[in-house]
N, C-alpha and C positions, 0 to 999 in steps of 0.2 A: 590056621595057616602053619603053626609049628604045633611039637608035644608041650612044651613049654607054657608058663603065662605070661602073656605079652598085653602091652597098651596099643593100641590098635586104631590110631587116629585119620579118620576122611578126610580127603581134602578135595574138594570139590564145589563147582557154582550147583546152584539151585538147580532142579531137573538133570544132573547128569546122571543120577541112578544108583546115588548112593545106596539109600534106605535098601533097594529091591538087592543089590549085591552083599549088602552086609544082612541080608534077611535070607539069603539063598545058602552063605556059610555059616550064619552062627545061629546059634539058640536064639530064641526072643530076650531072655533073662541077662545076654552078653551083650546086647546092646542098647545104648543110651542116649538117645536122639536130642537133641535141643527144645525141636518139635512137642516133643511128646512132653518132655519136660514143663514147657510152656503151659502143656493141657492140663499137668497136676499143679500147678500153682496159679494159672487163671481161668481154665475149663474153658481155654481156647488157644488151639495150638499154634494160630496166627499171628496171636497177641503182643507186637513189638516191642511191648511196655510190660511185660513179663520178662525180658529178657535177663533182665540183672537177677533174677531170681532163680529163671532156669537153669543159669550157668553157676550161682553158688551152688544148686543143690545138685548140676552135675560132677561139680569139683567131689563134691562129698560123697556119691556116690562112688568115682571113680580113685577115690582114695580108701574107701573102705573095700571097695574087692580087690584094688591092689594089695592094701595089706593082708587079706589073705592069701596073695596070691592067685588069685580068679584073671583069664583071659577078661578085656573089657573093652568095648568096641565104643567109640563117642563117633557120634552119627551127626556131622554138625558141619558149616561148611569151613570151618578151620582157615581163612586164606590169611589169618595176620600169625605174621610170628610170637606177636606176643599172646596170643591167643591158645596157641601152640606150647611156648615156654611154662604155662602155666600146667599142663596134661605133662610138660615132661617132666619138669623138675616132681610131681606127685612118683612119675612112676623110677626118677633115680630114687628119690629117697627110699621106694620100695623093692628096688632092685629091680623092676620088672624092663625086659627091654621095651623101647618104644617102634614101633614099624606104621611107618606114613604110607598110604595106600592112596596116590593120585588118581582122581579122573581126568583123562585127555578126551572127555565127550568132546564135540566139535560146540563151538558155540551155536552153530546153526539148529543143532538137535538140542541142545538146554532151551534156546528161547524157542521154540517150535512145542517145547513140552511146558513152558511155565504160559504158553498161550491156549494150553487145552485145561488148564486148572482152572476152577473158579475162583471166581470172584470174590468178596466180601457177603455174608448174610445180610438180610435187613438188619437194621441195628450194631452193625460191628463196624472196626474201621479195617478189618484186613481177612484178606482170604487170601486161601493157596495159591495162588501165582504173584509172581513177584516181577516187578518193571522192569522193562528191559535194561536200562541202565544199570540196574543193580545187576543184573545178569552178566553184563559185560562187564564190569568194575569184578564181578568176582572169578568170573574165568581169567583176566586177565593176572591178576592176583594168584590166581592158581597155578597158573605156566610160571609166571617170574618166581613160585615158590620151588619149582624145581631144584633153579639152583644154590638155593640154600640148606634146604630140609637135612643133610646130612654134618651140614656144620652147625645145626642149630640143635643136634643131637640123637636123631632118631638111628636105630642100630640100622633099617633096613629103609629102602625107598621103594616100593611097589606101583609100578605103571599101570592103569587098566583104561 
C-alpha cells in the first residue's frame, strides 16, 4: 500500500474476504492470519482453544518483523480495540505506522459465505464457518469501530 513499512491491521467479521484481499496485495511471508496460526500451535485452524496461543505467537511475530522494519499484515478479525491497542503499541515502539484496512462487506454477503463453509470433521469441535450470531456481533463491532480507529491510533483508515 505504501514504499514504506507499515502494520497493516484487518478489521473485519468472518467471510468478508479478508484473507483473499490481503493475499491478492502482499506476499504470502507478509501475512499473518490468526487462522493459520492456530494450525501451527494445534494442527487445526478451527481450534478455539488455541486461541491464547495463536495470538502470543502472533504478537511475536509481528514484533520481530517490525523490528526490522518488514511490511506485516495480521489477517485477524481485529473488532476489539483492545485487541487492536496491543498491534499498535508493538508498531509505535517500532516506529512503523499502523493503517486499519475495514471491511464494509454487507452482512448479508459474510453470513451467506460463512454458510457455504464447512462444518466441523468427525472428531473436532469446530469447522470453518462460524454462527450466525458471532457474524452479526462482529460486523457490528466492525461498523461502530469506524469511529474510533483513528483516535485509537492508526496513522491511516482504509474503506474496502
Amino acid at each position: 500500500m505504501t514504499a514504506g513499512p507499515e502494520l497493516v491491521v484487518l478489521v473485519g467479521p468472518a467471510g468478508a474476504g479478508k484473507s483473499t484481499w490481503a493475499a491478492a496485495r502482499y506476499q504470502p511471508h507478509q501475512v499473518h492470519s490468526l487462522d493459520g496460526l492456530r494450525l501451527v500451535v494445534a494442527d487445526d485452524e478451527n481450534d478455539q482453544d488455541a486461541t491464547a496461543d495463536a495470538v502470543a505467537l502472533l504478537l511475536t511475530i509481528v514484533d520481530a518483523r517490525l523490528s526490522r522494519r518488514l511490511t506485516t499484515v495480521v489477517d485477524a478479525t481485529n473488532g476489539v480495540p483492545a485487541e487492536r491497542a496491543e498491534l499498535l503499541a508493538i508498531a509505535a515502539r517500532h516506529q512503523v505506522p499502523a493503517v486499519a484496512v475495514v471491511f464494509g462487506t454487507s452482512l448479508e454477503t459474510c453470513l451467506d459465505r460463512q454458510r457455504r463453509r464447512p462444518g466441523p470433521l468427525p472428531g473436532r469441535r469446530w469447522g470453518r464457518a462460524v454462527p450466525d450470531s458471532v457474524v452479526r456481533n462482529q460486523h457490528q463491532r466492525t461498523m461502530t469501530s469506524l469511529n474510533t480507529l483513528t483516535a485509537e491510533g492508526f496513522a491511516r483508515v482504509v474503506q474496502v
